[in-house]
ZANU-65275 format. One line per 10 residues: number of its first residue (from 1); their letters; for each residue x, y, z of N, C-alpha, C, O. Coordinates in Angstrom, 3 decimals. Atoms other than C-alpha are relative to their C-alpha. Layout:
<sefis>
NUM> a> X Y Z X Y Z X Y Z X Y Z | ...
</sefis>
This chain:
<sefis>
1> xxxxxxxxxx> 0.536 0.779 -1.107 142.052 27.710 172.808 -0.679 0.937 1.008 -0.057 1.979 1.215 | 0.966 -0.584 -0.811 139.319 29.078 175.258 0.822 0.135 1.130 1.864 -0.499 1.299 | -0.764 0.485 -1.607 140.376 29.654 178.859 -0.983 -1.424 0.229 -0.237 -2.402 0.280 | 0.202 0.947 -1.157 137.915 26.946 180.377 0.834 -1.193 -0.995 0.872 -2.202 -0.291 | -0.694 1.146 0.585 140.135 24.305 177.431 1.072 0.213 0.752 1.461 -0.677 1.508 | -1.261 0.142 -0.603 143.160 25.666 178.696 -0.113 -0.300 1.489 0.820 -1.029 1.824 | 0.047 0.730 -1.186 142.242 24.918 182.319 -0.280 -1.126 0.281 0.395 -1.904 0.954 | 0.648 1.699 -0.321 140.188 21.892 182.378 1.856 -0.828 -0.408 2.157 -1.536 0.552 | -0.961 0.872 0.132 144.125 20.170 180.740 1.158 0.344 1.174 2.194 -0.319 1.121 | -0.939 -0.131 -0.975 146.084 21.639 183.924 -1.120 -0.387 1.892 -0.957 0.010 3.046
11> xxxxxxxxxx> 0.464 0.155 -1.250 143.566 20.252 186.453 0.104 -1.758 0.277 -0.495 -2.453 -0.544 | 0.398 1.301 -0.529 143.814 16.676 188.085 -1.215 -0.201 0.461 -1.493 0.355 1.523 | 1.354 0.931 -0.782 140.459 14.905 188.820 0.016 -1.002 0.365 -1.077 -1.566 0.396 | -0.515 1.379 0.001 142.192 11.760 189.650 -1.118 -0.541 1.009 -1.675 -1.599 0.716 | 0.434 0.350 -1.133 140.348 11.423 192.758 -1.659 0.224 0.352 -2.208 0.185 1.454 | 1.093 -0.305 0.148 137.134 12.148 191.908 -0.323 1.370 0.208 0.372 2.299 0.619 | 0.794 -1.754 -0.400 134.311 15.195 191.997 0.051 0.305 1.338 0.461 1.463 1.256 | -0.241 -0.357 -1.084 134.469 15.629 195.657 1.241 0.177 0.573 1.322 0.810 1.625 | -1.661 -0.162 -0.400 138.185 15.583 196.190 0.408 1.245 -0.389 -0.166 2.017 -1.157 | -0.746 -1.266 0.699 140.656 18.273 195.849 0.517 -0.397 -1.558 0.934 -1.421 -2.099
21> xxxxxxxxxx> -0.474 0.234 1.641 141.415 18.869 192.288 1.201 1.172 0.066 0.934 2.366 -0.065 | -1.269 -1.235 0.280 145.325 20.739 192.308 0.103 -0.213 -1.084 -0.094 -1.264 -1.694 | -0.256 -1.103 0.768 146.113 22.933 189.990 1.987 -0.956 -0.601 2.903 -1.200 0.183 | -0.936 0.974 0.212 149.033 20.736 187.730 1.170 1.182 -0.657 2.354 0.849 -0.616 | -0.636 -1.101 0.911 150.542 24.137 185.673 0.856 0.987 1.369 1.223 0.840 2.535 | -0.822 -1.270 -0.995 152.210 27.176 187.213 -0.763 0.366 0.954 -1.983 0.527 0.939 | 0.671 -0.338 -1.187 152.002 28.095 190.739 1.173 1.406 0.927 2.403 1.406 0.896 | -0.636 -0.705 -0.580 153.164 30.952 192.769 0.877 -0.828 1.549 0.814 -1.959 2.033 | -0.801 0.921 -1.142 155.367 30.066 195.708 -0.849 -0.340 1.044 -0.835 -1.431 1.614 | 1.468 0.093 -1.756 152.293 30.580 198.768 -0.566 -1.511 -0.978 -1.140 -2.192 -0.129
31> xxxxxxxxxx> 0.762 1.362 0.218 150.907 27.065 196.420 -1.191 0.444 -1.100 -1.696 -0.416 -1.821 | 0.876 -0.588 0.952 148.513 29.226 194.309 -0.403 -0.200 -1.209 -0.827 0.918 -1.501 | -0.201 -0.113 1.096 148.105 28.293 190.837 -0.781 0.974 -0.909 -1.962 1.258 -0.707 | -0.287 -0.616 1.253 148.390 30.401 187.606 -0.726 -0.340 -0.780 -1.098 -1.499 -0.961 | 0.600 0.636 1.684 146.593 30.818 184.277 0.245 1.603 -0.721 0.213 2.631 -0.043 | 0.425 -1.059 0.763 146.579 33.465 181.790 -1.249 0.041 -0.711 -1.729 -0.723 -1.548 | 1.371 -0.369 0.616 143.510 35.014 181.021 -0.840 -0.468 -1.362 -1.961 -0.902 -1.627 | 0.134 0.428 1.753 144.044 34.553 177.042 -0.444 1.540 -0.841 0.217 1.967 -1.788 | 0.061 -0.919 0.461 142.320 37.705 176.287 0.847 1.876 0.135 1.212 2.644 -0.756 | -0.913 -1.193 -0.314 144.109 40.901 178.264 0.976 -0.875 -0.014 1.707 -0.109 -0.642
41> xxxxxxxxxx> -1.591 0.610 -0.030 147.247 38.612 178.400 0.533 -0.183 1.814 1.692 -0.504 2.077 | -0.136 -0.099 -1.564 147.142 38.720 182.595 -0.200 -1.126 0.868 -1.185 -1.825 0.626 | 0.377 1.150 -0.793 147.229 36.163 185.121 -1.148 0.051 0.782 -1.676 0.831 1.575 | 1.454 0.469 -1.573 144.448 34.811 187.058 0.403 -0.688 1.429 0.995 -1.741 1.197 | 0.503 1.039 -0.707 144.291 33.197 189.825 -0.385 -1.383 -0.070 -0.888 -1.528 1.044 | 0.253 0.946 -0.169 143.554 29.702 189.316 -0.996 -0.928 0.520 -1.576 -1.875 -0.012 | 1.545 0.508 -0.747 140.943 28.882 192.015 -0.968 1.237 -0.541 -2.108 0.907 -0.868 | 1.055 -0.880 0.544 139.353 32.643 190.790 -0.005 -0.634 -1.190 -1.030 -0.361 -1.814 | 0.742 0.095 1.638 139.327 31.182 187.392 -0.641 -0.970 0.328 -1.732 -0.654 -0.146 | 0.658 0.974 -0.123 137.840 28.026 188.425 -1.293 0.319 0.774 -2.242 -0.464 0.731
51> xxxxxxxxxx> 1.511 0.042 -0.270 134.984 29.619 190.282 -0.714 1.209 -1.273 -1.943 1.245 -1.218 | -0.021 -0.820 1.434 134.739 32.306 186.816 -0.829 -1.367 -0.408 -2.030 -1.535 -0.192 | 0.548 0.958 1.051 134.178 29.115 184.776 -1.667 -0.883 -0.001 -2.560 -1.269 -0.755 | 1.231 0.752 -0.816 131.832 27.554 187.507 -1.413 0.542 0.123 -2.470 0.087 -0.314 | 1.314 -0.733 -0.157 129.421 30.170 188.657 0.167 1.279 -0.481 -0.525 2.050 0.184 | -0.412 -1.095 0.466 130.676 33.156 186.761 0.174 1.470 0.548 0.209 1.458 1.779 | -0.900 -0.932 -0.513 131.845 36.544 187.398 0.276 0.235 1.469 -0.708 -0.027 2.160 | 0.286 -0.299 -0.956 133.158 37.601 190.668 0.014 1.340 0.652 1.109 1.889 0.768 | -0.435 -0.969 -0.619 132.426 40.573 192.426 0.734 0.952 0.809 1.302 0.642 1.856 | -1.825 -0.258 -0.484 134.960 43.270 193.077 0.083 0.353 1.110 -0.703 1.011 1.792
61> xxxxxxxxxx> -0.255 -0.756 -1.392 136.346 43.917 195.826 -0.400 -2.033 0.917 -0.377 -2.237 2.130 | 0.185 1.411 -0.615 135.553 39.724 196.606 0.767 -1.080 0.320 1.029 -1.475 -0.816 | -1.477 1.272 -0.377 138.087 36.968 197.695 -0.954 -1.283 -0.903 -2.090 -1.214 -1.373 | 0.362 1.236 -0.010 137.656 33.440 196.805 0.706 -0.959 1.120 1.923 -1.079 0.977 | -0.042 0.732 -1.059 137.937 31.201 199.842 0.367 -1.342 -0.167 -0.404 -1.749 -1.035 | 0.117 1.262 -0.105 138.820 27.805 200.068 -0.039 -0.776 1.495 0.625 -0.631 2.521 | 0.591 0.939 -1.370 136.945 25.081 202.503 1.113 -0.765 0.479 1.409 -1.186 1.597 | -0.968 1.597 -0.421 139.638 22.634 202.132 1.408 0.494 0.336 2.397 -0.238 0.376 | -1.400 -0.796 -0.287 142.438 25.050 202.957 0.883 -0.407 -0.770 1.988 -0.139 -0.298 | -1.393 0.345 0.925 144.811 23.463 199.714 0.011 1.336 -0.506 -1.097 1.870 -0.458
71> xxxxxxxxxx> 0.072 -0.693 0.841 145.968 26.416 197.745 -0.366 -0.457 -1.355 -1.124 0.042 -2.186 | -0.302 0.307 1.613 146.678 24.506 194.754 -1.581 -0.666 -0.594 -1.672 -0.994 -1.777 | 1.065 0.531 0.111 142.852 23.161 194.996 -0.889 1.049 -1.020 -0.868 2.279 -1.069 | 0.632 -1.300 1.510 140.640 24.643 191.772 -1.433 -1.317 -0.095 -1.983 -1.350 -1.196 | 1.146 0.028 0.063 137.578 22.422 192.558 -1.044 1.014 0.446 -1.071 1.415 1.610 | 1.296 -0.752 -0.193 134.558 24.514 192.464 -0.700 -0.329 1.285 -0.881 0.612 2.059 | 0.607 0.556 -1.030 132.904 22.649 195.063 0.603 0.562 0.997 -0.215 0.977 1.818 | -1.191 -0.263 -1.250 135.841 23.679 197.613 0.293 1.362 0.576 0.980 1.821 1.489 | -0.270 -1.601 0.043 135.196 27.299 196.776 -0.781 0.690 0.905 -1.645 -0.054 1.369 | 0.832 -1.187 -0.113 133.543 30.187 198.186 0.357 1.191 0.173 1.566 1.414 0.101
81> xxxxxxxxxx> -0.064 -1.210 0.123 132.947 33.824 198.542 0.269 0.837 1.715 0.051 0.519 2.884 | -0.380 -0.907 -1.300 133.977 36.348 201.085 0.677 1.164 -0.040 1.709 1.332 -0.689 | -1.092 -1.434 -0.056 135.206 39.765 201.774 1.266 -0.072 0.890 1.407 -0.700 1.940 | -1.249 0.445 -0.417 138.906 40.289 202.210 0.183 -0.103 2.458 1.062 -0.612 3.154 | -0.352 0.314 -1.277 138.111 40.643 206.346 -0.639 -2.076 0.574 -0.307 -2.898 1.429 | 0.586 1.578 -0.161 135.929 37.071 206.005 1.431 -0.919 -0.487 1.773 -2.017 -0.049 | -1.417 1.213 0.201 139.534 35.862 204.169 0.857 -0.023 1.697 0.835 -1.001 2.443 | -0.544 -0.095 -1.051 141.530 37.055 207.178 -0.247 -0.533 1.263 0.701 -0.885 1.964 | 1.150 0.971 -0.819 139.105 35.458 209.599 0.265 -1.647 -0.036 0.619 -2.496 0.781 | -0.266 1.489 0.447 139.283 32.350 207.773 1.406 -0.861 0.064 1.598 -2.073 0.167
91> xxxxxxxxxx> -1.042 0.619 0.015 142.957 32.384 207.681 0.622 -0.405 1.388 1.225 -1.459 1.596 | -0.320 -0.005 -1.164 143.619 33.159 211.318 -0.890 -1.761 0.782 -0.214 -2.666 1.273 | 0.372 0.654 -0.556 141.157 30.717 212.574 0.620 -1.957 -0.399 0.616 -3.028 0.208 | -0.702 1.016 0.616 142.869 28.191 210.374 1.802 -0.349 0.398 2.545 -1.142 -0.179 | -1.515 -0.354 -0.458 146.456 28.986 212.250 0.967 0.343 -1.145 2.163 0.075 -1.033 | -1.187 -0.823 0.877 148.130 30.717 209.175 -0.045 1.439 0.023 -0.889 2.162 0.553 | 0.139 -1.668 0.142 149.155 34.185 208.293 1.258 0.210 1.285 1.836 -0.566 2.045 | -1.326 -0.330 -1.257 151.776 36.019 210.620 -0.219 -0.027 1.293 0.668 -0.137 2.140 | 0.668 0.000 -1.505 149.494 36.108 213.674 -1.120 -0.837 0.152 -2.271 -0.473 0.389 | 0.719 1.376 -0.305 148.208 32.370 213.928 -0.209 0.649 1.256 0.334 1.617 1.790
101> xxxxxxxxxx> 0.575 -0.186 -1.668 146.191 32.172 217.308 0.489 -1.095 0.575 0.687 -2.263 0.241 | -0.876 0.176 -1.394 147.763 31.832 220.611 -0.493 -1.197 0.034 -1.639 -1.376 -0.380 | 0.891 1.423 -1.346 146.954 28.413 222.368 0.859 0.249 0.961 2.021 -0.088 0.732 | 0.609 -0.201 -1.004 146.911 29.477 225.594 0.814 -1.142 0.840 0.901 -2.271 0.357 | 0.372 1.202 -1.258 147.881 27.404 228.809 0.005 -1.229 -0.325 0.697 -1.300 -1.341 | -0.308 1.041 0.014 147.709 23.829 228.833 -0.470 -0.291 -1.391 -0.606 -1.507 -1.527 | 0.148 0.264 1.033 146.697 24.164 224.973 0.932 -0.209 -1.154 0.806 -0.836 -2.206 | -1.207 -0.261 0.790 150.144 25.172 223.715 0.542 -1.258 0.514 0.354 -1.827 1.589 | -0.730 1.368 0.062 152.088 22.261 223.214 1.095 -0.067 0.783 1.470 -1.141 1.253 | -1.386 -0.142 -0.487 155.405 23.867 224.778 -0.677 0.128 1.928 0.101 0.382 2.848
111> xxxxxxxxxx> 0.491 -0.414 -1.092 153.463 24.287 227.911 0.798 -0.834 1.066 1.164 -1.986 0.837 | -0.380 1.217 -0.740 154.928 23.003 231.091 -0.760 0.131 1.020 -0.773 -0.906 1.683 | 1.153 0.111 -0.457 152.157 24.119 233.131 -1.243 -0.218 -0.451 -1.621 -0.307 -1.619 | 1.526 -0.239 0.434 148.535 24.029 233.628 -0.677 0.465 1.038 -0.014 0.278 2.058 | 0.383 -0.992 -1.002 146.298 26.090 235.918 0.247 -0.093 1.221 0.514 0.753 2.075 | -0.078 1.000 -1.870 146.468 23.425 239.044 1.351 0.168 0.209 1.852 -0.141 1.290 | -2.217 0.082 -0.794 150.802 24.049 238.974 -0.378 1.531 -0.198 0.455 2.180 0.435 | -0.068 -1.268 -0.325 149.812 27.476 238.640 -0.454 0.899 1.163 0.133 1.833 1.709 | 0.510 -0.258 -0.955 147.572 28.060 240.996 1.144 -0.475 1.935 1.486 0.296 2.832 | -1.109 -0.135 -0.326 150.041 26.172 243.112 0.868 0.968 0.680 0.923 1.316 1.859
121> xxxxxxxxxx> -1.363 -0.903 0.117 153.077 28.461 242.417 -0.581 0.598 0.604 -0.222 0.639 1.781 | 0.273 -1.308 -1.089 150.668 31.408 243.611 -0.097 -0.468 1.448 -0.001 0.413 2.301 | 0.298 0.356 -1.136 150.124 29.521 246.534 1.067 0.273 0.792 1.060 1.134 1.671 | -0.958 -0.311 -1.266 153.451 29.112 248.198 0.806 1.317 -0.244 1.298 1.958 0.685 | -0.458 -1.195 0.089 154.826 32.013 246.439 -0.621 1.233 1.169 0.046 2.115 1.711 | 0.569 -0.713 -1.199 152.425 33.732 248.942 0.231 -0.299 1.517 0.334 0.523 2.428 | -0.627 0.674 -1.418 153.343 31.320 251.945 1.442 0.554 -0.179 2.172 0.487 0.811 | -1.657 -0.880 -0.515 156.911 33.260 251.205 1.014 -0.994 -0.992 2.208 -0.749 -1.165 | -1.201 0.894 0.263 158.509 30.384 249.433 0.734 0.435 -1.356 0.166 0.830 -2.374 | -0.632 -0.958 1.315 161.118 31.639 246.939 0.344 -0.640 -0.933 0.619 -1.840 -0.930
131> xxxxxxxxxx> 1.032 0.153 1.155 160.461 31.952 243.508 1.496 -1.240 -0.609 1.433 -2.447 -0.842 | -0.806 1.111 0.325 163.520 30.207 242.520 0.303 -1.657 0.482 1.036 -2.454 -0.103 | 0.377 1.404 -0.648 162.599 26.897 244.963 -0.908 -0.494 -0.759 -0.876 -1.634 -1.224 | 1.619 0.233 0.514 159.071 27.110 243.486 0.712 -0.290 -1.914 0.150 -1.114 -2.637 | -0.578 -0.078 1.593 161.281 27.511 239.600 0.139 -1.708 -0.324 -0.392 -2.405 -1.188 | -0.618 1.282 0.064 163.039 24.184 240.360 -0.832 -1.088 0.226 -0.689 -2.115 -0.438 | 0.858 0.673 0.294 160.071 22.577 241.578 -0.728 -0.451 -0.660 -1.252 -1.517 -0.334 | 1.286 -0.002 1.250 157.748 22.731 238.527 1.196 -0.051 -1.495 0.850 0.044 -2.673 | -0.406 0.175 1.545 160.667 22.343 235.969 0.014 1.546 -0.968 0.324 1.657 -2.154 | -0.078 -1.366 1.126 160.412 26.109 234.625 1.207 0.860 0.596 1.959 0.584 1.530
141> xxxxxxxxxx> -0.569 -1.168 -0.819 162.141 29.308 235.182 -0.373 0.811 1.182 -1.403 0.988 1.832 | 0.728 -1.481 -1.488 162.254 32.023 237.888 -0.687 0.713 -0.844 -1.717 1.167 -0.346 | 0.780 -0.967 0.611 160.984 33.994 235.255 -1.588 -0.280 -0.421 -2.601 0.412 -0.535 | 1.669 0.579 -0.019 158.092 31.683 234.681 -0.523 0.275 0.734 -1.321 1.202 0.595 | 0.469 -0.416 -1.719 157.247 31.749 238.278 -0.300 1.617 0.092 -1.430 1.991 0.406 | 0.642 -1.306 -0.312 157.314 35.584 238.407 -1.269 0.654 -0.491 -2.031 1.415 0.105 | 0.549 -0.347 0.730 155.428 35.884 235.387 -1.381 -0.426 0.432 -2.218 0.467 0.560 | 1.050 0.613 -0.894 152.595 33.394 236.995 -0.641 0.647 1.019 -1.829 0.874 1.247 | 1.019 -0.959 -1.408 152.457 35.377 240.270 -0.113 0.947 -0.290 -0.705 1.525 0.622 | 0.273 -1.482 0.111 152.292 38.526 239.006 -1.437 0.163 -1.475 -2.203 1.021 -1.913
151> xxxxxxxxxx> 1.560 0.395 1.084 149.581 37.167 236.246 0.483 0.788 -1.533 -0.305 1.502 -2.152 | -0.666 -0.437 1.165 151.511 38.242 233.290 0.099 -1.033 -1.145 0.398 -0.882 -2.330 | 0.533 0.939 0.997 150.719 35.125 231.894 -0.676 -0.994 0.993 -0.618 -0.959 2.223 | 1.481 0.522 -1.194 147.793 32.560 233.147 -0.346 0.915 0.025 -1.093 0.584 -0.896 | 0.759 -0.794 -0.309 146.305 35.806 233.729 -1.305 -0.830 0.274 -1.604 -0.859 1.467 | 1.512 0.387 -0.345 142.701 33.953 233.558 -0.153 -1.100 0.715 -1.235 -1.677 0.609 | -0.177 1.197 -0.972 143.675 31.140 236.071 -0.668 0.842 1.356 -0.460 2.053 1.427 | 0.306 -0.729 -1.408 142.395 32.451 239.240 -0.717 -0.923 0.413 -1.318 -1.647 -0.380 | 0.571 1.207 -1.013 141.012 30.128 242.278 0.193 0.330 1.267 0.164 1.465 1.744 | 0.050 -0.343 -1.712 141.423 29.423 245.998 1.487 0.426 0.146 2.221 -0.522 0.421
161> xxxxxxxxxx> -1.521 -0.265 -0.058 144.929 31.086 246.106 0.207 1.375 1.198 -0.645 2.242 1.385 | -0.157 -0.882 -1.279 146.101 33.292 249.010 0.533 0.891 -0.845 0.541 2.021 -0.357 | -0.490 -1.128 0.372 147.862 35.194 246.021 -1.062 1.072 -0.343 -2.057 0.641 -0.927 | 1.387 -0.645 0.614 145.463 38.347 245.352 -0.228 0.037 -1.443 0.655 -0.092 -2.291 | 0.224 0.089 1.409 143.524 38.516 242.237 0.507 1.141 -0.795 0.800 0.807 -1.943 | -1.025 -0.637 0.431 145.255 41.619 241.304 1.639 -0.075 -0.233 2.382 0.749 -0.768 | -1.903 0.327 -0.270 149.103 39.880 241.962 0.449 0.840 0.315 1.405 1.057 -0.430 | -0.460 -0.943 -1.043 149.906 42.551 244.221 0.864 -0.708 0.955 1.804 -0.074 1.435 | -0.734 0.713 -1.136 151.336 40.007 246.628 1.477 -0.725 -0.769 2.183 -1.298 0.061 | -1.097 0.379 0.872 154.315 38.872 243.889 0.669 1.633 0.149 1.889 1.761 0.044
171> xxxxxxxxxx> -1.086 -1.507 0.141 155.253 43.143 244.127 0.231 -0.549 1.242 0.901 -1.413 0.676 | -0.587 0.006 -0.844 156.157 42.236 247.520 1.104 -0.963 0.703 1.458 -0.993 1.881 | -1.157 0.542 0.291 158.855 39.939 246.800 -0.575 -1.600 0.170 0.225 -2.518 -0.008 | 0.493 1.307 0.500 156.488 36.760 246.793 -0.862 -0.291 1.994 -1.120 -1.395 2.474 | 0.429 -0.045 -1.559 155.038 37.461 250.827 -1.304 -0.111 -0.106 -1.869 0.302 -1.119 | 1.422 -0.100 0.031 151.653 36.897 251.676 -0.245 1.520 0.383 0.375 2.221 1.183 | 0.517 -1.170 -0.556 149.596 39.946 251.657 -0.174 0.596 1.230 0.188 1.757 1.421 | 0.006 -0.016 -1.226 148.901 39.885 254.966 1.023 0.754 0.303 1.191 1.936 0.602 | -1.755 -0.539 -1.038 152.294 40.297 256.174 0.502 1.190 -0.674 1.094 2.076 -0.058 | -0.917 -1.417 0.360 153.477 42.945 253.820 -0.734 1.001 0.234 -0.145 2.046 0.510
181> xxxxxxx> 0.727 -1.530 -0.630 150.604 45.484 254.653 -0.027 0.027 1.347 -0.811 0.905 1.705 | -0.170 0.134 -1.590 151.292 44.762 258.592 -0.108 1.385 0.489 -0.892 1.992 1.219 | -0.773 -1.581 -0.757 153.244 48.072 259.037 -0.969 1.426 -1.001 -0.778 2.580 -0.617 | 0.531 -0.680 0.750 151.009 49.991 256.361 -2.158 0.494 0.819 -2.913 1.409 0.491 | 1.527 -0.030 -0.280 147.168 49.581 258.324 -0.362 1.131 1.194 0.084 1.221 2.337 | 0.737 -1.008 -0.396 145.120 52.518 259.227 -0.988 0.135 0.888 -2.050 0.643 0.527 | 0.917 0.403 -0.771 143.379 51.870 262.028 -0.770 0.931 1.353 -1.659 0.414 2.030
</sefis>
C-alpha cells in the first residue's frame, strides 16, 4: 500500500472539502497525528504528510502551520508554510505555548480594575489616604494598591493624577509630592 492509500483511509471528510479533516489513526498526545512513512519505516507527521501528498516536498528547515489551529486537522487547504520563528509567532498570538500573551488591564478576565479605579487609587493615595482604606475600597489588596501607585502594574495608565508619572509619590508612604519635598527645597 502507497502512503497517500494508507492516509486517504485514516482521514475523515465527513464534513466536507472546506472543513477540518482529523486525522482518525495514531496521534501523539499535543493532538498531532501519526503515519509511517512505508519506505524508511519512520513516522511522519500527519499534517506534513498531508501537505507531501498535496503540494509535495517540504523544505528543510520548514514547519507546517495550521490556519484552523486543530492539530489533528490534515486538510491541505488548512495548511501552510513557515519558518520555525513564523510557528512560534503563530502560536503565541494564538494564546498557546508556555508564554501565551498577557491581557493586560481591563482585558484580563481576573481583573478587578480598570484605568479610571486606577487612576483613582493614585489620586487619593496622593491626597495621603492610606493604602489599605483605598485596598478595601476597590475590593483588592494593599498590595494591589501599592503596586498601582508605584506603577508596577498599570504602568501605561497615566492621566490627570496628582500621583507623579514616575510614582515617586507612593516612595513616600502614599503623600502628595508636594508635601514630602517641603523640607528638601533649594531655594
Amino acid at each position: 500500500m502507497t502512503l497517500r492509500e494508507r492516509f486517504e483511509i485514516k482521514v475523515d471528510k465527513r464534513d466536507g472539502p472546506h472543513a477540518c479533516w482529523p486525522w482518525t489513526a495514531a496521534r501523539l498526545k499535543s493532538g498531532y497525528g501519526t503515519i509511517r512513512d512505508g519506505r524508511q519505516r519512520r513516522h511522519l507527521l500527519a499534517h506534513r504528510a498531508a501537505w507531501l501528498l498535496a503540494y509535495g516536498p517540504i523544505p528543510s528547515g520548514i514547519c507546517v502551520l495550521h490556519r484552523c489551529d486543530v492539530p489533528s486537522c490534515v486538510n491541505p487547504e488548512h495548511l501552510f508554510l513557515g519558518t520555525l520563528a513564523d510557528n512560534n509567532a503563530d502560536m503565541r498570538s494564538k494564546g498557546r505555548g508556555k508564554n501565551p500573551p498577557t491581557h493586560r488591564g481591563k482585558n484580563n478576565a481576573s481583573a478587578k480594575l480598570n484605568g479610571d479605579s486606577v487612576l483613582e487609587i493614585r489620586r487619593r493615595a496622593a491626597d495621603g489616604e492610606p493604602q489599605r482604606a483605598i485596598a478595601r475600597a476597590f475590593g483588592v489588596t494593599k498590595s494591589t494598591v501599592a503596586d498601582a501607585i508605584r506603577f508596577r502594574s498599570w504602568a501605561y495608565v497615566r492621566g490627570d493624577s496628582k500621583a507623579p508619572a514616575d510614582g515617586a509619590g507612593a516612595m513616600n508612604g502614599g503623600k502628595a509630592p508636594e508635601a514630602a519635598n517641603q523640607g528638601n527645597r533649594d531655594e
